[in-house]
C-alpha positions, -999 to 999 in steps of 0.1 A, spaced: 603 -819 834 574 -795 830 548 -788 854 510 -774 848 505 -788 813 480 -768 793 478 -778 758 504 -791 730 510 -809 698 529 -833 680 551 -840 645 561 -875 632 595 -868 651 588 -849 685 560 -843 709 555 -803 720 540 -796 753 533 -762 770 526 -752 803 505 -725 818 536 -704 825 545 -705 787 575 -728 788 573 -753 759 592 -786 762 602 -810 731 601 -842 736 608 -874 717 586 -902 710 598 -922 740 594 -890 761 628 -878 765 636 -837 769 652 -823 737 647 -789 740 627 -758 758 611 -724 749 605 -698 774 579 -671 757 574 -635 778 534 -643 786 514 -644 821 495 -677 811 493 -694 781 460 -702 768 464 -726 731 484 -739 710 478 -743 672 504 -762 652 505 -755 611 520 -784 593 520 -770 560 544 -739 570 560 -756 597 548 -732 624 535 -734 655 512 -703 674 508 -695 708 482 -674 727 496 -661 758 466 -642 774 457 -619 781 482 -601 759 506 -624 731 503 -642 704 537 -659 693 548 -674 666 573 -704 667 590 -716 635 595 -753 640 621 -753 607 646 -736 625 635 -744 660 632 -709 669 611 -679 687 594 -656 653 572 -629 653 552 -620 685 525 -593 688 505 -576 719 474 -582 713 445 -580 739 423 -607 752 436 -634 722 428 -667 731 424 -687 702 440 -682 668 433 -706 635 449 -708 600 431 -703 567 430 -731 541 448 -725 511 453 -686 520 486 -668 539 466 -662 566 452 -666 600 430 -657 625 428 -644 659 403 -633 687 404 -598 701 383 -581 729 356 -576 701 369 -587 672 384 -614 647 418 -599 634 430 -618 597 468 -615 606 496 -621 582 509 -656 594 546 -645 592 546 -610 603 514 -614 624 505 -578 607 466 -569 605 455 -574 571 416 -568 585 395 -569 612 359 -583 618 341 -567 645 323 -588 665 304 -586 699 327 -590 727 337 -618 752 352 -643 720 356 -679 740 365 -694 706 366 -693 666 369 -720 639 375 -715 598 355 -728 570 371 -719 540 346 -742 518 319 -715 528 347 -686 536 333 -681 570 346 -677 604 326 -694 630 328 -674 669 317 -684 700 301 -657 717 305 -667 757 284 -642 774 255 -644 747 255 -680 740 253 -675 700 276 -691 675 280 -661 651 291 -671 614 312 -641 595 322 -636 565 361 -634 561 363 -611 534 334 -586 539 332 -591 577 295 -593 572 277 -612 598 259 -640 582 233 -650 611 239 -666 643 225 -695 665 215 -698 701 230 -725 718 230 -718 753 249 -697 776 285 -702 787 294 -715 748 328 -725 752 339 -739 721 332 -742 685 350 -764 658 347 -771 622 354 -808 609 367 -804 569 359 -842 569 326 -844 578 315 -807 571 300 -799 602 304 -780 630 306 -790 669 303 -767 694 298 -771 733 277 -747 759 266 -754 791 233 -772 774 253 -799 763 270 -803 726 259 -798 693 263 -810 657 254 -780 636 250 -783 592 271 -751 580 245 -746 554 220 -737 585 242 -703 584 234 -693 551 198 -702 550 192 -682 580 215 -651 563 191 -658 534 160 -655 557 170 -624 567 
């Protein structure tokens, strides 16, 4: 059925998977094939599902970020862009964002057009969005530093040490905090940490 798994998601009705080589395989509940998606990628990297729009985005590194519209069960937009890995909506705003070689790119999430770009210090491993504090959160692999950014400005708030090799970083709306692993372990961070170190200077 499909072979290398990689990532995937599911909906109340169907269970998406997608392999390394960027095929992506629907399945119903009880695991049958309904369908399959080829995308044009080397490897793909994550998939982030949108409920509210009904669309689905794919990082196909190290060059493509797709879009697949889950309404009409069909390819959308795609876009070159280098080194993505990770890409996250906005709350409450017509827009996402994406990891670059040394940046954070707020795309359009329809047309994946730039709307702006937050420069950033390279080797992204991944990002997370909290739109309570309107902040993008980055994982900065080689440096070890969770860097918070404002998503309007740009500006960069402050950042934390938290080993090297950081690998991931995520922001839980329910709990308001953030989690993010390194090769020191994992860590619970408060978001308010962020803007009393910006505040310290």
């Amino acid at each position: 059925m499909i072979s290398g798994f990689r990532t995937g998601f599911s909906t109340p009705d169907a269970i998406y998977v997608m392999s390394y080589t960027c095929d992506m395989v629907k399945l119903s509940t009880n695991l049958e094939p309904l369908a399959r998606w080829k995308f044009p990628s080397v490897i793909c990297n994550y998939v982030k599902y949108v409920p509210e729009s009904r669309n689905a985005y794919l990082t196909g590194f190290p060059f493509f970020l797709h879009r697949f519209d889950l309404e009409s069960a069909a390819k959308g937009s795609n876009r070159f862009l280098l080194l993505t890995m990770w890409v996250e909506p906005v709350p409450g705003r017509r827009e996402i964002v994406v990891n670059g070689l040394r940046s954070v790119a707020v795309l359009d999430p329809v047309s994946l057009k730039t709307i702006r770009t937050i420069r950033t210090k390279i080797g992204i491993r991944s990002l997370a969005v909290d739109a309570k504090r309107n902040l993008v959160y980055v994982a900065h692999y080689f440096y070890g530093e969770m860097a918070a950014y404002d998503l309007d400005s740009g500006e960069l708030k402050a950042t934390l040490y938290l080993g090297h090799l950081l690998r991931v970083v995520h922001y839980s709306v329910e709990n308001d905090r953030i989690y993010a692993g390194s090769a020191r372990g994992i860590f619970e961070v408060e978001p308010d940490t962020f803007l009393a170190l910006s505040e310290d200077g």
